[in-house]
N, C-alpha and C positions, 0 to 999 in steps of 0.2 A: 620431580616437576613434570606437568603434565608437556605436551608440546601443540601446536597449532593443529597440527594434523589428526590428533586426537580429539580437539574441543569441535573442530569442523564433521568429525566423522560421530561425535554427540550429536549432533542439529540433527543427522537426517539429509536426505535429499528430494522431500516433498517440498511443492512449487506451489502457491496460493495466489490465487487470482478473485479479479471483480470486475465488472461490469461496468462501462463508462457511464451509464444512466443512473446508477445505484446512488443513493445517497449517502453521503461520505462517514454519515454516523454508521452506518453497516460496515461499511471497511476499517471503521475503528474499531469497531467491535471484532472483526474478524480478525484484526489486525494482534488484540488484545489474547481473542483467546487462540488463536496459534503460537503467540510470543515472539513473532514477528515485528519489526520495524518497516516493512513494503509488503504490495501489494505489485504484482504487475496488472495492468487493468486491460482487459482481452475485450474484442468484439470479435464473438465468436470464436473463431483458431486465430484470430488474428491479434497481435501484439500492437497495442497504440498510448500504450503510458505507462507511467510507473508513477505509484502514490506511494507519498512515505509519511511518517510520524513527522517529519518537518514541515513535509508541503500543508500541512494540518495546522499546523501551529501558525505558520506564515501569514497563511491564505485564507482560515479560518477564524482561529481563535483572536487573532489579533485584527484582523479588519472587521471584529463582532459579526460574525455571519452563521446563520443557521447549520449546524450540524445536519440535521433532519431535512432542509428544505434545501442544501446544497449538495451538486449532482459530484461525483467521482473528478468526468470532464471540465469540469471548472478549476478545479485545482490541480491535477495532476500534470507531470511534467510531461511533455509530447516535444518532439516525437523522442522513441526511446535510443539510447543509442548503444548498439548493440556487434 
């Protein structure tokens, strides 16, 4: 049986980010093809949200909103708490 520490050192330690402007259909998509469930969403080196497969469904899919015409900062959870 495998253990945690092993399935954790599968993933990797690359870090994916998005753009607060960016349209949330792009960080699903990135979201998608990383295999990722978050994004942290950076302005510039700076950390100011975190978007996840949730805040998407919540914020998005269910209040019938644009993928495409909704920005990252709309949905994403602020500030991050870190």
């Amino acid at each position: 049986m495998r253990q945690v520490k092993h399935l954790l050192e599968s993933k990797g330690s690359d870090i994916f980010s998005i753009a607060p402007d960016a349209p949330v259909l792009e960080a699903i998509k990135h979201m998608a093809e990383h295999r990722v469930g978050a994004l942290l969403v950076m302005r510039g080196d700076r950390l100011v949200g975190i978007v996840s497969e949730r805040d998407y469904a919540r914020k998005v899919i269910l209040q019938g909103r644009s993928s495409a015409q909704t920005a990252v900062s709309e949905i994403m959870s602020s500030p991050p708490l870190t």
